[in-house]
mmCIF file of the N, C-alpha and C atoms, coordinates in Angstrom:
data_MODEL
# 
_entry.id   MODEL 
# 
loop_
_atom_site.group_PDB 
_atom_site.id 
_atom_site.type_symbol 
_atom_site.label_atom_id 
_atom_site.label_alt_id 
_atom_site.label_comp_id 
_atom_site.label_asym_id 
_atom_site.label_entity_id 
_atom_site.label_seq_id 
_atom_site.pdbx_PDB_ins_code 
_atom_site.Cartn_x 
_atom_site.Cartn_y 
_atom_site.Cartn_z 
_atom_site.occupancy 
_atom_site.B_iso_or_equiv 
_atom_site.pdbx_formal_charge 
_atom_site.auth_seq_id 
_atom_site.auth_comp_id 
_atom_site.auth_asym_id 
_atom_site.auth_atom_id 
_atom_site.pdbx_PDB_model_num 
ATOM 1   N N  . UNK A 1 1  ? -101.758 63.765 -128.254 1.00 0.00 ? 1  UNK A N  1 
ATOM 2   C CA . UNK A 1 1  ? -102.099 62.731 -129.193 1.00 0.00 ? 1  UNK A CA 1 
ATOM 3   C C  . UNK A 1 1  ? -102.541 61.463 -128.454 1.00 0.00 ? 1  UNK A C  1 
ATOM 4   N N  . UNK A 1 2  ? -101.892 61.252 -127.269 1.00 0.00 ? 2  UNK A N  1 
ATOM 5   C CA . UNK A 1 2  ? -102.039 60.119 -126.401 1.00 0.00 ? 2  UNK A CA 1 
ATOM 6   C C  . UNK A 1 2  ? -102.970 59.902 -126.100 1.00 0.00 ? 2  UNK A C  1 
ATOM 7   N N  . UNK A 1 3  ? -104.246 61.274 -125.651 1.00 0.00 ? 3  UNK A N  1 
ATOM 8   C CA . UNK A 1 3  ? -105.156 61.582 -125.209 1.00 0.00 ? 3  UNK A CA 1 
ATOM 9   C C  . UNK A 1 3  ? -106.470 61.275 -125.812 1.00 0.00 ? 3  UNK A C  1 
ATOM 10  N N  . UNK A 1 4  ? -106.169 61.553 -127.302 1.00 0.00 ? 4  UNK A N  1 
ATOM 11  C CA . UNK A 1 4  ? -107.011 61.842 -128.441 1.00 0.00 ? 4  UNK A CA 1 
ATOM 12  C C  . UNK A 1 4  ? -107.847 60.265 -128.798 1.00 0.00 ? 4  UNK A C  1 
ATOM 13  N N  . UNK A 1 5  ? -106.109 59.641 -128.898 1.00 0.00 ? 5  UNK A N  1 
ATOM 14  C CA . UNK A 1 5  ? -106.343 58.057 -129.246 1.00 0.00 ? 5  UNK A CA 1 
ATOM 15  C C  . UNK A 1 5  ? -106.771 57.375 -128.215 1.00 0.00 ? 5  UNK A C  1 
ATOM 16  N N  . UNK A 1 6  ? -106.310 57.467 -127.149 1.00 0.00 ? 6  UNK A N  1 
ATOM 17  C CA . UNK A 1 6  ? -107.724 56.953 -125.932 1.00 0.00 ? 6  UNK A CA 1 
ATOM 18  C C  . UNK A 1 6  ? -108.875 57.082 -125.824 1.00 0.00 ? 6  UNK A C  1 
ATOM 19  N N  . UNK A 1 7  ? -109.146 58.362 -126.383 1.00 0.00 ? 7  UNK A N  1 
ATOM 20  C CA . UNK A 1 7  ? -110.386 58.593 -126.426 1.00 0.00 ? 7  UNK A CA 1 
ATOM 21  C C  . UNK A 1 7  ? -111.602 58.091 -127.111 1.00 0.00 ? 7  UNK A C  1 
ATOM 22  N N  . UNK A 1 8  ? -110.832 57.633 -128.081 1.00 0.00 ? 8  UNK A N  1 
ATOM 23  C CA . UNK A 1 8  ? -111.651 56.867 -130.063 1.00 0.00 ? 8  UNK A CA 1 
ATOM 24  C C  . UNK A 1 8  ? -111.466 55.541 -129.442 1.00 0.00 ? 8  UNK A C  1 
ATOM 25  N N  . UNK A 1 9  ? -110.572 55.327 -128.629 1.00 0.00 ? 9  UNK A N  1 
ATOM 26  C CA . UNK A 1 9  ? -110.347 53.566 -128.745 1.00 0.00 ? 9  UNK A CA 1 
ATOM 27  C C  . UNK A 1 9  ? -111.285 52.930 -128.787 1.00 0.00 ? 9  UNK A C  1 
ATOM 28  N N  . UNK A 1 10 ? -112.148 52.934 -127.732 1.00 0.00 ? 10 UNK A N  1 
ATOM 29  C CA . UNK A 1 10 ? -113.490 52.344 -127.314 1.00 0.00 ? 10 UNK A CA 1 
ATOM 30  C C  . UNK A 1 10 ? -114.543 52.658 -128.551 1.00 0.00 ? 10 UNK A C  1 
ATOM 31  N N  . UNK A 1 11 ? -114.445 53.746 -129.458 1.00 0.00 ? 11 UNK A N  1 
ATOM 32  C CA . UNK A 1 11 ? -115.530 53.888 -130.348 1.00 0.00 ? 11 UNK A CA 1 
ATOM 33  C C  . UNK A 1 11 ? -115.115 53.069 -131.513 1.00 0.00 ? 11 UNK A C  1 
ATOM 34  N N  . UNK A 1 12 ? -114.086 53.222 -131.927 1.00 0.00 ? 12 UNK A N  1 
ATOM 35  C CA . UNK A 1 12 ? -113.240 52.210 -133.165 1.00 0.00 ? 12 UNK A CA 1 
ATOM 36  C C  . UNK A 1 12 ? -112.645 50.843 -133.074 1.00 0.00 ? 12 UNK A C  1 
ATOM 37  N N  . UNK A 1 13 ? -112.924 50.390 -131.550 1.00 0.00 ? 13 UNK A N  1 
ATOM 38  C CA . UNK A 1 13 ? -112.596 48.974 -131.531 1.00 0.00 ? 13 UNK A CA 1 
ATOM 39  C C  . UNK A 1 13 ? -113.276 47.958 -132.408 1.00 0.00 ? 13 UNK A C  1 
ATOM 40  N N  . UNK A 1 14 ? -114.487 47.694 -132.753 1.00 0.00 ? 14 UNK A N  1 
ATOM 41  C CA . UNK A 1 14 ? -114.521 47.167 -133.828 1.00 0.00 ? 14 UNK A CA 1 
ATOM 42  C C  . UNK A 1 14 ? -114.057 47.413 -135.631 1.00 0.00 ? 14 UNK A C  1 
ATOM 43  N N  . UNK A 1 15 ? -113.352 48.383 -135.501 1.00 0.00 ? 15 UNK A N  1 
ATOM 44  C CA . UNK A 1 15 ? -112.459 48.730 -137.063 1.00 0.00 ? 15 UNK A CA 1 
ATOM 45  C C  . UNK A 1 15 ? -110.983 49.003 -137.100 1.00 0.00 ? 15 UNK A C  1 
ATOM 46  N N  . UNK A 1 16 ? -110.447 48.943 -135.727 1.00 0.00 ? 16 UNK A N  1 
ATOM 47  C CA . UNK A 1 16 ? -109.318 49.183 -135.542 1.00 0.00 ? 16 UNK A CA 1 
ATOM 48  C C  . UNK A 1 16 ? -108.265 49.242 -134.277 1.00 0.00 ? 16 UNK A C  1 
ATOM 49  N N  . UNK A 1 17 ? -107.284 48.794 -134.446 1.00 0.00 ? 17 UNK A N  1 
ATOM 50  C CA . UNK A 1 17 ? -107.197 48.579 -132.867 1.00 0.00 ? 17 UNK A CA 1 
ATOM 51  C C  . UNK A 1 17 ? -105.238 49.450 -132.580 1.00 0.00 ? 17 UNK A C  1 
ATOM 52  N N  . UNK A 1 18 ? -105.353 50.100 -132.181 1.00 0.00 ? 18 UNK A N  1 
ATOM 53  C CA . UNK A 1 18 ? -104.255 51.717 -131.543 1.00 0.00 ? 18 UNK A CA 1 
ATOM 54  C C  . UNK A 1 18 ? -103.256 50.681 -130.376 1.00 0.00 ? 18 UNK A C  1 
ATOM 55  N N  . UNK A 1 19 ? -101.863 51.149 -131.149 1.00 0.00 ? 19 UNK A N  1 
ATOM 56  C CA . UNK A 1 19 ? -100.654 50.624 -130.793 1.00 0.00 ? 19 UNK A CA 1 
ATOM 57  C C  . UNK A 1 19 ? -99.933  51.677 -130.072 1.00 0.00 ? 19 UNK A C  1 
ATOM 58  N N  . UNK A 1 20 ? -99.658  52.195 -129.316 1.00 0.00 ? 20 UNK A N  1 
ATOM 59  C CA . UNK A 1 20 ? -98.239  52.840 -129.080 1.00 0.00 ? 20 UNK A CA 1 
ATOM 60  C C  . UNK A 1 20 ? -97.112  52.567 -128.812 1.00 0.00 ? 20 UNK A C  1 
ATOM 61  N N  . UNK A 1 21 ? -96.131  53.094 -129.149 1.00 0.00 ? 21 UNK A N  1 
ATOM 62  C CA . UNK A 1 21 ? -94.653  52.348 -129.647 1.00 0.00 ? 21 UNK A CA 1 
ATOM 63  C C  . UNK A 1 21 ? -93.799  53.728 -128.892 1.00 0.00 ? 21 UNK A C  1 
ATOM 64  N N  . UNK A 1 22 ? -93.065  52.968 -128.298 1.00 0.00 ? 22 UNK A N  1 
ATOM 65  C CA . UNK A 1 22 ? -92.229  53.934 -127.471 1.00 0.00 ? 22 UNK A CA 1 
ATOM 66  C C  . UNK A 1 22 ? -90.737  54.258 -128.457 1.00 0.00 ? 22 UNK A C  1 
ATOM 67  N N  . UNK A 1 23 ? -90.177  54.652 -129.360 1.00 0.00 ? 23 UNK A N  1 
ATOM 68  C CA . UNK A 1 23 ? -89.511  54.799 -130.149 1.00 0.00 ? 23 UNK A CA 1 
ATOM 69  C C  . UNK A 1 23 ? -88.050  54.381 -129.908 1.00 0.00 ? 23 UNK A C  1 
ATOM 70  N N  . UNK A 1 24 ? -88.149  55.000 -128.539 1.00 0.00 ? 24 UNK A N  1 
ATOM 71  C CA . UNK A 1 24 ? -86.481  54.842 -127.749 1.00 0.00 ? 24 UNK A CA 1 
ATOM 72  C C  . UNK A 1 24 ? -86.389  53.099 -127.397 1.00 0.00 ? 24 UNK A C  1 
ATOM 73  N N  . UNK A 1 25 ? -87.813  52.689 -126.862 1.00 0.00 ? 25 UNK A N  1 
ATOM 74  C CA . UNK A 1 25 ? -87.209  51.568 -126.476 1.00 0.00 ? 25 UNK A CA 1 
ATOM 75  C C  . UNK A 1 25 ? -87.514  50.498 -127.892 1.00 0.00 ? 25 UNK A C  1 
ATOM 76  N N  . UNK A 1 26 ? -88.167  50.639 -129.006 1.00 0.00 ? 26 UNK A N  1 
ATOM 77  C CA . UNK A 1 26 ? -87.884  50.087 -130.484 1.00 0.00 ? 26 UNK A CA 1 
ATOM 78  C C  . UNK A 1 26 ? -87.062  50.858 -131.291 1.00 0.00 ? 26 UNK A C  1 
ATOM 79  N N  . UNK A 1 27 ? -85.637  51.079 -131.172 1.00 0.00 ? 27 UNK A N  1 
ATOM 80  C CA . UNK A 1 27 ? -85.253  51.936 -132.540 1.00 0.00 ? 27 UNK A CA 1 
ATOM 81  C C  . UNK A 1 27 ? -85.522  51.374 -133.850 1.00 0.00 ? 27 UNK A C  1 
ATOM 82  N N  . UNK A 1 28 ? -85.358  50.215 -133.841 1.00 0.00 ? 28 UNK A N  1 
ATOM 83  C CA . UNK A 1 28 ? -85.611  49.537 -135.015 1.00 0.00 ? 28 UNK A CA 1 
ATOM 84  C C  . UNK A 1 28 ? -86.987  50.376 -136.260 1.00 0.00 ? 28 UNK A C  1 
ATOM 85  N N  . UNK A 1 29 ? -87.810  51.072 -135.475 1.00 0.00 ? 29 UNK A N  1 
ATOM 86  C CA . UNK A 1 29 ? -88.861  51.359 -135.779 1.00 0.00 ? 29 UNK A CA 1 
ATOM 87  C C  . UNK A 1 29 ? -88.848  52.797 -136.749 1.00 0.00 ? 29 UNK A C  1 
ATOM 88  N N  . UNK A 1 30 ? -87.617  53.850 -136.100 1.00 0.00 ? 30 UNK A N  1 
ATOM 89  C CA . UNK A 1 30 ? -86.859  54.980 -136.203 1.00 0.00 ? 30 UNK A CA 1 
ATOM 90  C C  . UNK A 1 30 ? -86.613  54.332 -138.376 1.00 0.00 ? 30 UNK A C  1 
ATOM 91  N N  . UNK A 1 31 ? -85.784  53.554 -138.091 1.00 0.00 ? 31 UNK A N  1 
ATOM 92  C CA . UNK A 1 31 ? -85.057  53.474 -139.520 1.00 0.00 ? 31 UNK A CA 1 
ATOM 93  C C  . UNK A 1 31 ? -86.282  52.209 -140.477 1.00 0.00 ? 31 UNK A C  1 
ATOM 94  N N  . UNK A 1 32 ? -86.791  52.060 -139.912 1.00 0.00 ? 32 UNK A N  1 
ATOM 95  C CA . UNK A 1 32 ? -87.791  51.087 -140.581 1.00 0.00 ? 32 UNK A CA 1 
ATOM 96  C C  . UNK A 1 32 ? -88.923  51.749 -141.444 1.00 0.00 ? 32 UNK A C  1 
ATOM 97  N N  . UNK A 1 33 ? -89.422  52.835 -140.644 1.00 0.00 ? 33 UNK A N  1 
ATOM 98  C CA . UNK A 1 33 ? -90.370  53.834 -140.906 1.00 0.00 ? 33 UNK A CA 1 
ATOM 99  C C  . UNK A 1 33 ? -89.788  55.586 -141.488 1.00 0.00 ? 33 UNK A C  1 
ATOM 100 N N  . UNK A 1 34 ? -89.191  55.386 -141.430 1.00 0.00 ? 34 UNK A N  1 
ATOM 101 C CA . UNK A 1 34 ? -88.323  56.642 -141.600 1.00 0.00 ? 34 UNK A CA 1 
ATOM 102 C C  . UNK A 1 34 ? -89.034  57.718 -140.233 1.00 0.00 ? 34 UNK A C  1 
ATOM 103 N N  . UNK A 1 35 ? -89.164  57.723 -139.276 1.00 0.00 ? 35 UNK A N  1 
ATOM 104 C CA . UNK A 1 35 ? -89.397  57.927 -138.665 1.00 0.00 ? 35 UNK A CA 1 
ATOM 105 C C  . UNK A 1 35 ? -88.631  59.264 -137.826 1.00 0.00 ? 35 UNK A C  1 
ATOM 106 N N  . UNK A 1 36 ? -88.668  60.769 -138.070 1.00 0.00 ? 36 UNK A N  1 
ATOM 107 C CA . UNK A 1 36 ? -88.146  62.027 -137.525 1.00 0.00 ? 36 UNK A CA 1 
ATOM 108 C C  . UNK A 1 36 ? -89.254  62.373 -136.563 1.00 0.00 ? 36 UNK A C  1 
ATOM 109 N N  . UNK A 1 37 ? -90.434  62.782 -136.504 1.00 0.00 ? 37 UNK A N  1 
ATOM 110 C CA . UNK A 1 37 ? -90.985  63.215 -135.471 1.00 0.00 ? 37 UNK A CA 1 
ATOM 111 C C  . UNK A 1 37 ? -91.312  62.751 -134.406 1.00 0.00 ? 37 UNK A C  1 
ATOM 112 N N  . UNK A 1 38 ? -91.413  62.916 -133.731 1.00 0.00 ? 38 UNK A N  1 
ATOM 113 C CA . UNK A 1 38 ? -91.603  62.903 -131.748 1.00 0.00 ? 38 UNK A CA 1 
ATOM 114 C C  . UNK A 1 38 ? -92.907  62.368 -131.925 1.00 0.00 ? 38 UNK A C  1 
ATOM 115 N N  . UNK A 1 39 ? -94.096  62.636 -132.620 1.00 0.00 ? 39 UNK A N  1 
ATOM 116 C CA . UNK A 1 39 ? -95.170  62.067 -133.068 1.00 0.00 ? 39 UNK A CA 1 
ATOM 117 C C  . UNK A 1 39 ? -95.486  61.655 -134.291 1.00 0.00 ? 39 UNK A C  1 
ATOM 118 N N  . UNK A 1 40 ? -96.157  60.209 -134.589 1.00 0.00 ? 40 UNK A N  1 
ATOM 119 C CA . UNK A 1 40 ? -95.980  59.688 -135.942 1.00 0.00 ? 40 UNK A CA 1 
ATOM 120 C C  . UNK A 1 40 ? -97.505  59.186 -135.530 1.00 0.00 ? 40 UNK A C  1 
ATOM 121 N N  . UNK A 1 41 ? -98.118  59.389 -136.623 1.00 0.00 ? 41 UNK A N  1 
ATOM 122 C CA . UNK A 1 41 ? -99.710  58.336 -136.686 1.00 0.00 ? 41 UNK A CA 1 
ATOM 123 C C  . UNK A 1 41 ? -98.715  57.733 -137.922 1.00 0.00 ? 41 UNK A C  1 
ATOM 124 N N  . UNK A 1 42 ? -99.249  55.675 -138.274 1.00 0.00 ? 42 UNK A N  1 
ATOM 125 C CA . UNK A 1 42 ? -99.127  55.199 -138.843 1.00 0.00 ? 42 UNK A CA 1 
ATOM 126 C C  . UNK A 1 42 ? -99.761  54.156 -139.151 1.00 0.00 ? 42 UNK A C  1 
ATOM 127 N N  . UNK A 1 43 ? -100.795 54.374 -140.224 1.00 0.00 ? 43 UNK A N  1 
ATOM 128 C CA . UNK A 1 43 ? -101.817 53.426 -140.559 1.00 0.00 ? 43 UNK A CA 1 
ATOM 129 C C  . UNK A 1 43 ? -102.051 52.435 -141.203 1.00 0.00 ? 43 UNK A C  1 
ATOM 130 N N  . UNK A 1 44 ? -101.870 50.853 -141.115 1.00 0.00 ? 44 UNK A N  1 
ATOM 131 C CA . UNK A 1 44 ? -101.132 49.889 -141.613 1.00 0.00 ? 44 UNK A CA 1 
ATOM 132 C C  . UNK A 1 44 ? -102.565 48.809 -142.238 1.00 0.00 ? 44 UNK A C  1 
ATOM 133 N N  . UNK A 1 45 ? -102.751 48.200 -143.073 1.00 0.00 ? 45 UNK A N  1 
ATOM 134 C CA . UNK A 1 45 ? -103.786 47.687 -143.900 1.00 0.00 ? 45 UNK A CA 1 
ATOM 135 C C  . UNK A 1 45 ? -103.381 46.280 -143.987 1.00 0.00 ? 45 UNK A C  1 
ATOM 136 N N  . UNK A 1 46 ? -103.530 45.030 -143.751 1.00 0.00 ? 46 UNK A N  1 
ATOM 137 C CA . UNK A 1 46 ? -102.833 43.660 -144.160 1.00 0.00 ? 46 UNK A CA 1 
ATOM 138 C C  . UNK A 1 46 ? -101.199 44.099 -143.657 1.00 0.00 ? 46 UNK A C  1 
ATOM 139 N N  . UNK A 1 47 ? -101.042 44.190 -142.918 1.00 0.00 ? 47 UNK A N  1 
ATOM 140 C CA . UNK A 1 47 ? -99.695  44.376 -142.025 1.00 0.00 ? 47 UNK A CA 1 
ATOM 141 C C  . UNK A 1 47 ? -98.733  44.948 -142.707 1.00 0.00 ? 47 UNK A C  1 
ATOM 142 N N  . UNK A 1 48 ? -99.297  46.059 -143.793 1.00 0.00 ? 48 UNK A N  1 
ATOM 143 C CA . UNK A 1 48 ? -98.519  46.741 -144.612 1.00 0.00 ? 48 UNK A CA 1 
ATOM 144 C C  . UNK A 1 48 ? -98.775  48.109 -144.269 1.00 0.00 ? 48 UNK A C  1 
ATOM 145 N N  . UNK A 1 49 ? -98.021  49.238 -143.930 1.00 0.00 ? 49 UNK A N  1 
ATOM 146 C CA . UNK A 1 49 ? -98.510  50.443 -143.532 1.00 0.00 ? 49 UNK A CA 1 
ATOM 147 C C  . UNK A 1 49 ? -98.770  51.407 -145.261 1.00 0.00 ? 49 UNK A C  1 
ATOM 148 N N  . UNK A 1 50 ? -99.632  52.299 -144.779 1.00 0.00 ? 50 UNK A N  1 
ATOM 149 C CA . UNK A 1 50 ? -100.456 52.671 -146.098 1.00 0.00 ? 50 UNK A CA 1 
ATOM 150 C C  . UNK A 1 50 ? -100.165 53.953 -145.998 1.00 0.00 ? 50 UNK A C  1 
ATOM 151 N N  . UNK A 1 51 ? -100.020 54.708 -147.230 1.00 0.00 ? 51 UNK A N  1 
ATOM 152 C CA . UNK A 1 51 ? -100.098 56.310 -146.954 1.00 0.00 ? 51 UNK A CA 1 
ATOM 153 C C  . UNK A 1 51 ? -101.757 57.048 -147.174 1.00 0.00 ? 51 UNK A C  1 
ATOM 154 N N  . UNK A 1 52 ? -101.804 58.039 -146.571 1.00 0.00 ? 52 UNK A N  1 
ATOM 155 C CA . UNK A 1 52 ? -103.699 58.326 -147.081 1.00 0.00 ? 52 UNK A CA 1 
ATOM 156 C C  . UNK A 1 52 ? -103.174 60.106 -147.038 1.00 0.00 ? 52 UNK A C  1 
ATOM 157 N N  . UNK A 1 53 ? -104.180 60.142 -147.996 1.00 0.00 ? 53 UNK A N  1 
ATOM 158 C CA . UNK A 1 53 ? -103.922 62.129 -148.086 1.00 0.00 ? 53 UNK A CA 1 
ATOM 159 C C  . UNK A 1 53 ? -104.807 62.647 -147.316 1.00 0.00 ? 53 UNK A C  1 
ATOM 160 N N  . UNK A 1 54 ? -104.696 63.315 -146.552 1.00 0.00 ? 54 UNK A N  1 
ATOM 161 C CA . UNK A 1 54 ? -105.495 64.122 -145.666 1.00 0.00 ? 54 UNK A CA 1 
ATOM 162 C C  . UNK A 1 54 ? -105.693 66.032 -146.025 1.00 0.00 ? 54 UNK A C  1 
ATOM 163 N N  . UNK A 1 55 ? -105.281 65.509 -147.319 1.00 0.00 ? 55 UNK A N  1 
ATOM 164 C CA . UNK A 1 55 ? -105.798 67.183 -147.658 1.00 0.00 ? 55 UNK A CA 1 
ATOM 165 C C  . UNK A 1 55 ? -104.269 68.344 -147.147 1.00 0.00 ? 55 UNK A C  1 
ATOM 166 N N  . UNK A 1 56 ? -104.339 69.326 -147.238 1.00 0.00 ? 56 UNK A N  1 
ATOM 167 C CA . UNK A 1 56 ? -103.475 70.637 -147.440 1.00 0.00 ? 56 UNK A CA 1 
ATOM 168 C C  . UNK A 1 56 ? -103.820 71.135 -145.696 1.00 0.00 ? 56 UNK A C  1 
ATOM 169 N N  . UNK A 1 57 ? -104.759 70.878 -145.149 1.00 0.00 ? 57 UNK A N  1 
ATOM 170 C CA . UNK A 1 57 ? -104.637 71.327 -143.714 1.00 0.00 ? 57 UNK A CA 1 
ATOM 171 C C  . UNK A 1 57 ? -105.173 72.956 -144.454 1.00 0.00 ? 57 UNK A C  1 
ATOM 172 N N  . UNK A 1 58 ? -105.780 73.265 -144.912 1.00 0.00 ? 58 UNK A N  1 
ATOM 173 C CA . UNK A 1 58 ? -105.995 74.908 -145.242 1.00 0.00 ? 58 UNK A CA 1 
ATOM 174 C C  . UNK A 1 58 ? -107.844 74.710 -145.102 1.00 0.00 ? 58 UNK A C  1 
# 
């Protein structure tokens, strides 16, 4: 994932700009976000994070 988002950075810097958050060293972030997986994309609009449907994956 680390990889992926490095990769876009440079193409989406003018629409968006990629945070990574080390979880262990913010727990705060864990119970804030409800946060279970080892990997989380989280896409935030006016400093409010947003949900978006991405379809069934089928």
């Amino acid at each position: 994932m680390d990889e992926v988002l490095a990769g876009v950075a440079e193409t989406i810097k003018n629409f968006a700009v990629i945070y990574l958050v080390d979880i262990t060293e913010v727990p705060d972030f864990n119970t804030m976000y409800e946060l279970y997986d080892p990997s989380t994309v989280i896409f935030f609009f006016r400093n409010k994070h947003i949900m978006i449907d991405l379809g069934t994956g089928q």
